[in-house]
N, C-alpha and C positions, 0 to 999 in steps of 0.2 A: 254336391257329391261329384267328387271330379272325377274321370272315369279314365284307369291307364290303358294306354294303347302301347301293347308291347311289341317287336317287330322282329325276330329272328331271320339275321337275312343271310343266305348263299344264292347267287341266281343273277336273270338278266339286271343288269343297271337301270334301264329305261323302267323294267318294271316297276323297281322300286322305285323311281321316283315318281312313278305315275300312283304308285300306292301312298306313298307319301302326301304327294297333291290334294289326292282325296280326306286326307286327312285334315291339313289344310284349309279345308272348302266346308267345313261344317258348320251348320247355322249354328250350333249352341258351344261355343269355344271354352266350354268347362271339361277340358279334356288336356292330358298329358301323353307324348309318345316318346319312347322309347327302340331306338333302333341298335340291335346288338349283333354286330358284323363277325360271324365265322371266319375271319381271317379272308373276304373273297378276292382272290390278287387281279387287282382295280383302284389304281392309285388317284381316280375320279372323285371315288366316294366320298372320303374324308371332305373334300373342298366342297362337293355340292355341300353338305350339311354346311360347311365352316360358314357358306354363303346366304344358308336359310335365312338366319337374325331371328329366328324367333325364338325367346323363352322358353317354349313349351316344349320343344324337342331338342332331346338327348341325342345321341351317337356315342356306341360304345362299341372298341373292338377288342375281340377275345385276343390274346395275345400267342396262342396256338389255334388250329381248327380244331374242335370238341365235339364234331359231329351234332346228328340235329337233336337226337333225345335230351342231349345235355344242353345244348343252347335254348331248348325249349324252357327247359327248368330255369337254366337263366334268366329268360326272359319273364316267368313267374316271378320270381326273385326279385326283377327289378320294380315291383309293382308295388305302390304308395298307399293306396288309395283301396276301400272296401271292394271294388269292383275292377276287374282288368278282362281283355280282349288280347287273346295272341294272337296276333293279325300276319296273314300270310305277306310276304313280299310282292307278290305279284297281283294281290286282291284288291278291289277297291270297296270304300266306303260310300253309298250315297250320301247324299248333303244329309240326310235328317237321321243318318245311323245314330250318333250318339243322345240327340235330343230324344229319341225315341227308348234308349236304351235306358235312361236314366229316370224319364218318366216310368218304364213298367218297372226298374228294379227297386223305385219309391214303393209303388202299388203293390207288389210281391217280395216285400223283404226276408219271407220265409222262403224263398228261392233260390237254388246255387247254381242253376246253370238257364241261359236265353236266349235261345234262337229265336230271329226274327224271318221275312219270311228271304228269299235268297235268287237272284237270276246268274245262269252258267254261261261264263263266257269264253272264248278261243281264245290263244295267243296273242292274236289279233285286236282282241277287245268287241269281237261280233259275238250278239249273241248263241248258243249252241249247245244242244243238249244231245248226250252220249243216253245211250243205251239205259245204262245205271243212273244218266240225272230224270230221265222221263218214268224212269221207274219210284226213285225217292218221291218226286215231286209232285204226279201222278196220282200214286197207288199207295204211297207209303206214311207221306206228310198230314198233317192233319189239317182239317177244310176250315175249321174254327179254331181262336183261340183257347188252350188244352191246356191244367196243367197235370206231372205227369207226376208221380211220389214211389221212391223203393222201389218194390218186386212191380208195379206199370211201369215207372219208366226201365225196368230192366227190361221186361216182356217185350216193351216195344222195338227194342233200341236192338236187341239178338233178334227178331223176325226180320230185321230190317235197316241199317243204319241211316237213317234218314236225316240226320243234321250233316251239315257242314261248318268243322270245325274250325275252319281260322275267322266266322262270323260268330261264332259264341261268344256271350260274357255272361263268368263267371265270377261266381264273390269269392274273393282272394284267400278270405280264409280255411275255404272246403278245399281250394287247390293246392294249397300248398301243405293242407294235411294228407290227403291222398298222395301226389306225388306223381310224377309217369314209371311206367317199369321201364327198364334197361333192355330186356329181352324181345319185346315186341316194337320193334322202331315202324312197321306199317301198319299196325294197328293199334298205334298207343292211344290215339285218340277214343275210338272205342273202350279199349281196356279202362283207361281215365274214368269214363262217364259211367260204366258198369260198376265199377268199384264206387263211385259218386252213390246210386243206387245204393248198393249193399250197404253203405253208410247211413242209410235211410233218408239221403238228398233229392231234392224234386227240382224238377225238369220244366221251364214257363216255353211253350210256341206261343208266337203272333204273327195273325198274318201280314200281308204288304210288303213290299220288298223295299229292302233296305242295305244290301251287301250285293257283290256282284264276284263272285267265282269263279277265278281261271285255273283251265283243264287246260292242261297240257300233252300232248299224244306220250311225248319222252318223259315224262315224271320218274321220279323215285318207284314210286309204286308199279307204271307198267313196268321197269324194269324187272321188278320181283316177279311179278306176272310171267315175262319170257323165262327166268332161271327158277321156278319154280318155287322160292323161299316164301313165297304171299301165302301161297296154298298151304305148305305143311304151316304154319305160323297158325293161321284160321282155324285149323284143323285140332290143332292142338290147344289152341284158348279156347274155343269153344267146348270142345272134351272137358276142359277145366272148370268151365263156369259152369257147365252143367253138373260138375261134381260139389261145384261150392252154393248154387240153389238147390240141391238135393239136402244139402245139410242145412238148409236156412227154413225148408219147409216151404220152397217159393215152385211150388207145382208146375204154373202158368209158365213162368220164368225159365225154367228146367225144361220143359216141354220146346218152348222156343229156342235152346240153346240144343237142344239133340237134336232137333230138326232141322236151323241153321236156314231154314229155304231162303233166301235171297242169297246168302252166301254161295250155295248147292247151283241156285240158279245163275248167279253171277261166273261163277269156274263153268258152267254149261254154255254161256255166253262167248266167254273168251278162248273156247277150246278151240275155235278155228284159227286162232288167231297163233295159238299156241301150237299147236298142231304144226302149224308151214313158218314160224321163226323162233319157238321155243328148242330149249335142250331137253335131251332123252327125260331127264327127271323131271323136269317142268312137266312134260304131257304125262308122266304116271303122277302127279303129285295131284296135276288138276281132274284127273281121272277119278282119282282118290277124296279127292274137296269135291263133287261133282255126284258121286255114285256110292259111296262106302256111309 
């Protein structure tokens, strides 16, 4: 079972090639990568790949930038093989990711989605845990391996988003039925897995680390943070999913999704943050994600 590794990349150089490497370095070499470049103006890129020499990896550049939702889709797209991983640009694979990946998704083949277990790390490549990765990892994650099916893995996943998603592999066919929505570009990956659930798909955790997670202060996501779009965005799927487990019968589910507390807790988190360099709307928005 060869396992795709797909790569949507906008971002530092260095990173990616440090993500690449890692891919590279895997003990069990029954793996495929694909890397599909958003147009990043970096006339480097093209030559490092030219200069790889390996088989296994691809390079593809979108001929316009299509932003990430769509490259994401892409990057599904580009995937051969029963089982794929969208693998962040800037992330690294330990040596035994894929060997590991490939033996549970044998053992679990009634499984669509697999995280394994995950360490965060800086810019830098030290390790470092934010606020929210000692909370997932902590309080959130599970101590044993779990698996998690429909209204559980919905329940869990609205109290709390505890995966990290460019370490997931998913079977190719659940993804590309679902699809990402268009409207939520920072929290499609949630939305993704939720809708996974509702489809009546299950959820494999194992522990041991095997992926390695770089946070960045300036991402995507803080940015939404300061202009307030993260907030109403949260705010408003979650209103929604708790109207679409009200109509599934999925109590537990609904309950965790009007409640939202890690969410509720997280905008309580960042209000300081928000408060001394967010805009006007940002601090009623996170007011609002926070209190309402």
């Amino acid at each position: 079972m060869t396992i795709d590794i797909c790569m949507p990349f906008w971002g530092a150089p260095d990173d990616l090639r440090a993500a690449v490497s890692s891919v590279l370095a895997q003990d069990d070499p029954d793996w495929r990568l694909v890397v599909i470049d958003d147009c990043y103006p970096d006339d480097s890129i093209p030559a490092y790949f030219a200069a790889l020499g390996d088989s296994r990896v691809f390079y593809v550049r979108n001929e316009r930038n299509v932003g990430i939702t769509e490259n994401f889709r892409r990057a599904a797209a580009a995937a051969r093989g029963d089982h794929v991983v969208i693998l962040g640009s800037d992330d690294l694979l330990h040596p035994t990711y894929v060997s590991r990946m490939r033996a549970i998704a044998d053992a679990h083949r009634d499984v669509d989605v697999i995280q394994l277990g995950v360490e965060v790390i800086d810019g830098q490549g030290v390790p470092r845990r934010s606020l929210a990765d000692q909370v997932k990892l902590r309080l959130l994650t599970p101590r044993h391996a779990k698996t998690f099916r429909a209204e559980d893995m919905a329940r869990s996943l609205l109290v709390g988003n505890w995966l990290y998603w460019p370490s997931l592999l998913f079977r190719t066919e659940r993804l590309r039925e679902i699809d990402f929505r268009d409207d939520l570009p920072i929290i499609l990956d949630l939305a993704l897995l939720i809708d996974i659930a509702f489809a009546g798909g299950a959820l494999r955790y194992e522990p041991g680390i095997a992926f390695a997670y770089r946070r960045h202060d300036e991402s995507l996501s803080q940015k939404t943070i300061l202009d307030g779009t993260r907030f109403d965005d949260e705010r408003a799927y979650y209103r929604a999913t708790a109207a679409e487990a009200k109509a599934r019968g999925w109590r537990r589910a609904r309950r965790a999704a009007r409640w939202r507390i890690m969410s509720r807790l997280h905008g309580l988190a960042v209000l300081p943050t928000v408060l001394r360099r967010g805009t006007s709307s940002a601090r009623r928005a996170a007011f609002a994600l926070a209190f309402r």
